[in-house]
mmCIF file of the N, C-alpha and C atoms, coordinates in Angstrom:
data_MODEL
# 
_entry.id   MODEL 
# 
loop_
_atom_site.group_PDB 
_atom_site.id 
_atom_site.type_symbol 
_atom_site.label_atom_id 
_atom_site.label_alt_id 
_atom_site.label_comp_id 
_atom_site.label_asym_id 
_atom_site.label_entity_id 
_atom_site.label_seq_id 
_atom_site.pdbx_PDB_ins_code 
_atom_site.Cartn_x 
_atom_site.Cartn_y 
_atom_site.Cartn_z 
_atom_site.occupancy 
_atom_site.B_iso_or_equiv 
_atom_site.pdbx_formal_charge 
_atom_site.auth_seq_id 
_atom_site.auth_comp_id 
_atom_site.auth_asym_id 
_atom_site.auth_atom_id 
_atom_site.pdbx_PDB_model_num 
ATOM 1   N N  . UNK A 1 1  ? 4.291  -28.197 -18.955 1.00 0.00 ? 1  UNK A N  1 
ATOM 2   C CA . UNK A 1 1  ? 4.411  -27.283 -17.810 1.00 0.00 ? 1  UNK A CA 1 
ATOM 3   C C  . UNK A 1 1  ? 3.989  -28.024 -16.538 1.00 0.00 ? 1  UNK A C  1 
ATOM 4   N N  . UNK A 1 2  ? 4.693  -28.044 -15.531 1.00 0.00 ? 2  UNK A N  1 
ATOM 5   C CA . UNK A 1 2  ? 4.662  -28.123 -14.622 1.00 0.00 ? 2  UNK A CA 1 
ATOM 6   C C  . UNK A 1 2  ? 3.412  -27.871 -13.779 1.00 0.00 ? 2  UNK A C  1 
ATOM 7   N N  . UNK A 1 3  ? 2.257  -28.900 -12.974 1.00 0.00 ? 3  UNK A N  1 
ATOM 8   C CA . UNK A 1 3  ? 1.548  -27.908 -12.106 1.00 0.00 ? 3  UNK A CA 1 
ATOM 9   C C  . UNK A 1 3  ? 1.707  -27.289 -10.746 1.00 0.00 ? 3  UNK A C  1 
ATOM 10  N N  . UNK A 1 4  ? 3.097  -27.775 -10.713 1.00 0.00 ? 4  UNK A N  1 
ATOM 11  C CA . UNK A 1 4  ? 3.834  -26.954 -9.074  1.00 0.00 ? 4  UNK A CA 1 
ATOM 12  C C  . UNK A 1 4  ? 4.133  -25.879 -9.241  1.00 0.00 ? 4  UNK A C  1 
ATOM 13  N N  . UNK A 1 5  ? 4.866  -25.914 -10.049 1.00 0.00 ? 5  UNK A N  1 
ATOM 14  C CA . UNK A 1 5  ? 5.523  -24.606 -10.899 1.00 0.00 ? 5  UNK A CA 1 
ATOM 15  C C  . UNK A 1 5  ? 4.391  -23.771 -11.277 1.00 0.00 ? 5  UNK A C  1 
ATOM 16  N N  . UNK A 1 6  ? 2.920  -23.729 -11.928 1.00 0.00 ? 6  UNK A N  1 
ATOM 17  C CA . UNK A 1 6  ? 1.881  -23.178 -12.151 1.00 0.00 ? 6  UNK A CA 1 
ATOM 18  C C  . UNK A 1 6  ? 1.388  -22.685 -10.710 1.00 0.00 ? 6  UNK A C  1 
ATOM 19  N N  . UNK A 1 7  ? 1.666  -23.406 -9.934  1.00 0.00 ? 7  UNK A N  1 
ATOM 20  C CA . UNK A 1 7  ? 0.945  -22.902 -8.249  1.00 0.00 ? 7  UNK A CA 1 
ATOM 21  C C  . UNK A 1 7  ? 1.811  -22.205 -7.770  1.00 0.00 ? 7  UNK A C  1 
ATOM 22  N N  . UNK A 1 8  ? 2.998  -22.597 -7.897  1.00 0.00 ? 8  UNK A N  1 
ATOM 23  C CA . UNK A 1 8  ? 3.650  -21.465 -6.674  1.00 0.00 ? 8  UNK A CA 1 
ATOM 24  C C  . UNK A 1 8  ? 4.346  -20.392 -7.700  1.00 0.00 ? 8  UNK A C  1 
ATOM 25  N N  . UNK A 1 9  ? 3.839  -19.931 -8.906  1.00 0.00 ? 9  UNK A N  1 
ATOM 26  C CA . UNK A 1 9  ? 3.997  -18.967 -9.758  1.00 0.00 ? 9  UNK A CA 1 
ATOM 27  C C  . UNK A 1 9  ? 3.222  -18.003 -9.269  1.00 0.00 ? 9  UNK A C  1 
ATOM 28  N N  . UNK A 1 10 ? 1.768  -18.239 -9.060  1.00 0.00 ? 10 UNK A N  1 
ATOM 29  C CA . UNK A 1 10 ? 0.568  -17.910 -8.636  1.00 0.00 ? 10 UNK A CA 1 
ATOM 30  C C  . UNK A 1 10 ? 0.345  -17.415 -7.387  1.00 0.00 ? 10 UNK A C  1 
ATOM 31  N N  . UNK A 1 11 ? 1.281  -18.106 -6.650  1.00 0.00 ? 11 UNK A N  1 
ATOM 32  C CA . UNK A 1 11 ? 1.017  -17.932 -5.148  1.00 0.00 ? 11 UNK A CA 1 
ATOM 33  C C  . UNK A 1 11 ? 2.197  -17.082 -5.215  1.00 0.00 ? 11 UNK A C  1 
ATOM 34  N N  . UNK A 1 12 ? 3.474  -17.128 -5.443  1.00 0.00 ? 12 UNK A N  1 
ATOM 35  C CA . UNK A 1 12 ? 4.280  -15.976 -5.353  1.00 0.00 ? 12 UNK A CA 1 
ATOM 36  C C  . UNK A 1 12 ? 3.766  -14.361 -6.246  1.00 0.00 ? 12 UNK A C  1 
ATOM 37  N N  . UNK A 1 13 ? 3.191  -14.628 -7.317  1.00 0.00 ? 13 UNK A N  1 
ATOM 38  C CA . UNK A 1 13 ? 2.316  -13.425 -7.529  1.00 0.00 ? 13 UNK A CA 1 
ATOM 39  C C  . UNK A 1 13 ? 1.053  -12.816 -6.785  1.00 0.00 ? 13 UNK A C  1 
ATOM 40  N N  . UNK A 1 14 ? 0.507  -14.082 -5.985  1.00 0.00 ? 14 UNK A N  1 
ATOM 41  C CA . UNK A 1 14 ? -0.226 -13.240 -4.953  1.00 0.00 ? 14 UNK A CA 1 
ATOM 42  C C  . UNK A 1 14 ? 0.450  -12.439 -3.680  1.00 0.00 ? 14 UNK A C  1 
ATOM 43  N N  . UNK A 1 15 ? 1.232  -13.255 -3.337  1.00 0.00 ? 15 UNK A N  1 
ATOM 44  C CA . UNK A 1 15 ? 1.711  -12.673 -2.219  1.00 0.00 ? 15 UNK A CA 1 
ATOM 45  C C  . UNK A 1 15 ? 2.801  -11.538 -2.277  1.00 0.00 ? 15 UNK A C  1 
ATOM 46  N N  . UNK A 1 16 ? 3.201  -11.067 -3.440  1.00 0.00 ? 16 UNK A N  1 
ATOM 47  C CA . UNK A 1 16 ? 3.714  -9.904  -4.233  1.00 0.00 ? 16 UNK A CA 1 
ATOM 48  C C  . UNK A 1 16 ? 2.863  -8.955  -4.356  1.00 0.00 ? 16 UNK A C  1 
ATOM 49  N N  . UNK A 1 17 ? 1.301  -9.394  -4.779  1.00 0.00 ? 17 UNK A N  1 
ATOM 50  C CA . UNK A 1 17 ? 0.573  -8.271  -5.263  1.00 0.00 ? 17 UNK A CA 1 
ATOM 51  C C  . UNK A 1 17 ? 0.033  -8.088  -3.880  1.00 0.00 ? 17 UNK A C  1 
ATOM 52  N N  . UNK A 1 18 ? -0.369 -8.847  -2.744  1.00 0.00 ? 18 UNK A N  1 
ATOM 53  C CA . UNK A 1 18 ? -0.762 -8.310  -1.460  1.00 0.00 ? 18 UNK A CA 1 
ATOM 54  C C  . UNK A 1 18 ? 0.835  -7.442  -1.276  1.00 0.00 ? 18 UNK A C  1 
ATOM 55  N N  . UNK A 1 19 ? 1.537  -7.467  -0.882  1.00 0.00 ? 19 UNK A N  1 
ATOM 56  C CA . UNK A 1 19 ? 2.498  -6.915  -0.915  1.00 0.00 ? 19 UNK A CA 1 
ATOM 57  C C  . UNK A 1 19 ? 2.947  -5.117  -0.965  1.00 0.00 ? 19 UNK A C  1 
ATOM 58  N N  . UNK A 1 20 ? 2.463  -5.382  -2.684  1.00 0.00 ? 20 UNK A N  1 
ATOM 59  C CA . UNK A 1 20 ? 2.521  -4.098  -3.862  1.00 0.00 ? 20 UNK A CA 1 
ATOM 60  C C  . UNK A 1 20 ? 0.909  -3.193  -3.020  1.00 0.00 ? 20 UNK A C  1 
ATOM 61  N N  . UNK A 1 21 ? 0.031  -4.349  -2.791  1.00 0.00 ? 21 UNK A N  1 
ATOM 62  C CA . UNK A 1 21 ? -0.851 -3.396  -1.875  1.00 0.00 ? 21 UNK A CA 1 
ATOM 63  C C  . UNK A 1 21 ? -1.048 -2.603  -0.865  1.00 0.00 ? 21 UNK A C  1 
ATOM 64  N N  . UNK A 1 22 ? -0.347 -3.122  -0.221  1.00 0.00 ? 22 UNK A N  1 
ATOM 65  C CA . UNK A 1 22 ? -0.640 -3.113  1.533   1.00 0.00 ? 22 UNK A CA 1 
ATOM 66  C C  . UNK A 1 22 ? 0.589  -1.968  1.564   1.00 0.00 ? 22 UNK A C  1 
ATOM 67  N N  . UNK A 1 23 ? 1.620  -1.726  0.415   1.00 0.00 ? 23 UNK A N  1 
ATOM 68  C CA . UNK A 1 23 ? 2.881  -0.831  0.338   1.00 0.00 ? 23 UNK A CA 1 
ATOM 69  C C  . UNK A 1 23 ? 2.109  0.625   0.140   1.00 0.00 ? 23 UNK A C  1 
ATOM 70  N N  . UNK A 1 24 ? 0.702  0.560   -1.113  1.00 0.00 ? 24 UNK A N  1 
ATOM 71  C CA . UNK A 1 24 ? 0.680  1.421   -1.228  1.00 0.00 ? 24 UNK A CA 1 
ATOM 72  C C  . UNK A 1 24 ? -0.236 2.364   -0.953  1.00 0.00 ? 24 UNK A C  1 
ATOM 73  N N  . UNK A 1 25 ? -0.940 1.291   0.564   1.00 0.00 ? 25 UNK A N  1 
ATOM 74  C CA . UNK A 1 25 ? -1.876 1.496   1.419   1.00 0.00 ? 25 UNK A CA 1 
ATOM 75  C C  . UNK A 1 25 ? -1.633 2.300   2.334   1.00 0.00 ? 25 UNK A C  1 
ATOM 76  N N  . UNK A 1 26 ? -0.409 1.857   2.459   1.00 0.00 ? 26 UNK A N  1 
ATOM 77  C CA . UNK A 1 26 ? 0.646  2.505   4.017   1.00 0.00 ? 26 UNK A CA 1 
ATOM 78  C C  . UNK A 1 26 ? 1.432  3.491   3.227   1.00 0.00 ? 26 UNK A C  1 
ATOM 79  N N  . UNK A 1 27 ? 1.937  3.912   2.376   1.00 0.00 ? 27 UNK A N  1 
ATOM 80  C CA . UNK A 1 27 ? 2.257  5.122   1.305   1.00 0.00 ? 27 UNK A CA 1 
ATOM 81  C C  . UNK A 1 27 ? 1.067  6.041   1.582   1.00 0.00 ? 27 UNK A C  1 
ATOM 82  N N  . UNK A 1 28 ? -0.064 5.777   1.062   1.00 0.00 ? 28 UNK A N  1 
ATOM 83  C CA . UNK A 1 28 ? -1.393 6.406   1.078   1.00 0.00 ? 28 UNK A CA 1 
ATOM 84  C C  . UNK A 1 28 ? -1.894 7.624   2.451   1.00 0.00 ? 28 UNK A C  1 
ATOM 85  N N  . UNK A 1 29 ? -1.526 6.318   3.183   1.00 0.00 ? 29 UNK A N  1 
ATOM 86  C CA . UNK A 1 29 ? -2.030 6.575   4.738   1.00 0.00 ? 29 UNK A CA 1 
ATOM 87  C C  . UNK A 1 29 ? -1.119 7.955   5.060   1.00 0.00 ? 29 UNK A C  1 
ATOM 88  N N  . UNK A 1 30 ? -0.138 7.480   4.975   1.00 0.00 ? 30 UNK A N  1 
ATOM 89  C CA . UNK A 1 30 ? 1.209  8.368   5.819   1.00 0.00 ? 30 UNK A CA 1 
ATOM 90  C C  . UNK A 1 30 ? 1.086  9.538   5.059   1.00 0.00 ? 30 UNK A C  1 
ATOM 91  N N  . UNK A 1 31 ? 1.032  9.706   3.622   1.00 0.00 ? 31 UNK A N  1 
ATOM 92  C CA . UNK A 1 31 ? 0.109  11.348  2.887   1.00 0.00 ? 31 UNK A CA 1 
ATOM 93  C C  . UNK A 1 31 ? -0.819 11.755  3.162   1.00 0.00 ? 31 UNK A C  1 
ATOM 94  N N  . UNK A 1 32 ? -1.809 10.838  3.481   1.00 0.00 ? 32 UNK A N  1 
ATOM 95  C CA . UNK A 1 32 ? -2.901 11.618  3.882   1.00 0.00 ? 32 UNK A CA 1 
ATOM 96  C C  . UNK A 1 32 ? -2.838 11.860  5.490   1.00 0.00 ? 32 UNK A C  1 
ATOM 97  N N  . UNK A 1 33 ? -1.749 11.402  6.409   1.00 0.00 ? 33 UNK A N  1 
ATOM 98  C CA . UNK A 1 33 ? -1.931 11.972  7.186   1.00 0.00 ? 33 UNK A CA 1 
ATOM 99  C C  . UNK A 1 33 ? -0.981 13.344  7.907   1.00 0.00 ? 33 UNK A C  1 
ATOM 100 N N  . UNK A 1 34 ? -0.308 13.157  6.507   1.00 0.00 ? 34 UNK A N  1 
ATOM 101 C CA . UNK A 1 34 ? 1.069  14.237  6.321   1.00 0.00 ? 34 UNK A CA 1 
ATOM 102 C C  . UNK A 1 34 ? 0.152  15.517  6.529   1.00 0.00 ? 34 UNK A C  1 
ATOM 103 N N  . UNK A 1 35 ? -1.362 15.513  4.736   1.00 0.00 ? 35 UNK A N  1 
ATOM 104 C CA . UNK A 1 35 ? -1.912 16.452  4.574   1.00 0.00 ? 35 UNK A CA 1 
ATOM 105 C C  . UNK A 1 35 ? -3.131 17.173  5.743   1.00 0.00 ? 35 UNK A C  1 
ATOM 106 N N  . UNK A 1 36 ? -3.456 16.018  6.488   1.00 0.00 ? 36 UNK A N  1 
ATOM 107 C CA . UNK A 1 36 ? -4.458 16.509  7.387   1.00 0.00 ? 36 UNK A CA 1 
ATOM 108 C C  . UNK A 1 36 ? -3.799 17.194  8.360   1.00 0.00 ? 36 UNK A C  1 
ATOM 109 N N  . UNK A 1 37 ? -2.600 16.891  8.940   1.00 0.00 ? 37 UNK A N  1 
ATOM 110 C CA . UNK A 1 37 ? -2.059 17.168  10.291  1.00 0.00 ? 37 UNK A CA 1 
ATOM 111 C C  . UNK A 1 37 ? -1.745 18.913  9.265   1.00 0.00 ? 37 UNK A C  1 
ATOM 112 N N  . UNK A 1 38 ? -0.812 18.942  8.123   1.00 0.00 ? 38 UNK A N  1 
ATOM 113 C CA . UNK A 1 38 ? -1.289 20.565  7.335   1.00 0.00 ? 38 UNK A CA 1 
ATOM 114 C C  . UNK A 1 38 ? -2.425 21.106  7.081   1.00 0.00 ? 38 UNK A C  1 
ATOM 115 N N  . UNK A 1 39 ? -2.964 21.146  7.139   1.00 0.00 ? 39 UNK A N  1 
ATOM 116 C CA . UNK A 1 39 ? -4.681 21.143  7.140   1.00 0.00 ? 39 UNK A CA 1 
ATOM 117 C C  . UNK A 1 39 ? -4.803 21.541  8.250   1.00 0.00 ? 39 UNK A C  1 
ATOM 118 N N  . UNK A 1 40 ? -4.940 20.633  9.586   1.00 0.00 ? 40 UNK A N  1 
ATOM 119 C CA . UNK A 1 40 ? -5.235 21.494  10.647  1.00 0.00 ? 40 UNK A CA 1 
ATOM 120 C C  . UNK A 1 40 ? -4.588 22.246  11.457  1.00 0.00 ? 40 UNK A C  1 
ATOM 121 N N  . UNK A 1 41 ? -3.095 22.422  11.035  1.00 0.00 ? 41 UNK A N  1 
ATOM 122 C CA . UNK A 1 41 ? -1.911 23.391  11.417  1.00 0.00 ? 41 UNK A CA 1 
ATOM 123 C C  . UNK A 1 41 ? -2.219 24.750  10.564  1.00 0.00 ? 41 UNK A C  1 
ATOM 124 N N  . UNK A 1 42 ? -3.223 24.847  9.545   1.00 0.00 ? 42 UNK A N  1 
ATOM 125 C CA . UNK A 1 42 ? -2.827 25.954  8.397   1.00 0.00 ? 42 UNK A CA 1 
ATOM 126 C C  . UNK A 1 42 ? -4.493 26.609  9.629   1.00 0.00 ? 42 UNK A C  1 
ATOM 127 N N  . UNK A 1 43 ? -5.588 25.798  9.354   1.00 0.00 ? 43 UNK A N  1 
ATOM 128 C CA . UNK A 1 43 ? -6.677 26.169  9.790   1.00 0.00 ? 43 UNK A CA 1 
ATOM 129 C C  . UNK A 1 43 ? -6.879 26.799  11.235  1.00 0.00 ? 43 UNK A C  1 
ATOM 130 N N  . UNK A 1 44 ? -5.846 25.554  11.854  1.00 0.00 ? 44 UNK A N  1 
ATOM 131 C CA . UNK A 1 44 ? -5.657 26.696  13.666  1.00 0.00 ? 44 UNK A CA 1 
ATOM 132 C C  . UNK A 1 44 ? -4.734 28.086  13.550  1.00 0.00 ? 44 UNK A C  1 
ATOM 133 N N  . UNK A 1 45 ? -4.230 28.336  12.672  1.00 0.00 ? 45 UNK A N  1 
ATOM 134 C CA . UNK A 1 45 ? -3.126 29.673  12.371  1.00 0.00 ? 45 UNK A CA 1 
ATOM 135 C C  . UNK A 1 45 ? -4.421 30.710  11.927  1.00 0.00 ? 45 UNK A C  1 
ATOM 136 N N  . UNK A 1 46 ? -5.233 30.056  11.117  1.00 0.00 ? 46 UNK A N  1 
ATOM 137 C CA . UNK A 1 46 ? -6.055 31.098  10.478  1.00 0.00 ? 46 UNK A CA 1 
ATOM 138 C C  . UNK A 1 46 ? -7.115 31.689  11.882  1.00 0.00 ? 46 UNK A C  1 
# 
């Protein structure tokens, strides 16, 4: 095996899994700010 091929295996799986993160960080975000902005639309009605 190759140790180039071992590194940039590695490094393309990091920079995939930052990736897969930061996707489901900003997924995260944008729900929770879906639910707050409902939240304080339900609470100013009440």
């Amino acid at each position: 095996m190759n140790p180039y091929i071992v590194w940039y295996h590695s490094y393309l799986f990091a920079v995939l899994y930052k990736i897969f993160v930061i996707g489901h960080l900003c997924v995260l975000g944008v729900v929770l700010a879906q639910f707050i902005s409902l939240f304080v639309h339900v609470y100013s009605t009440v």
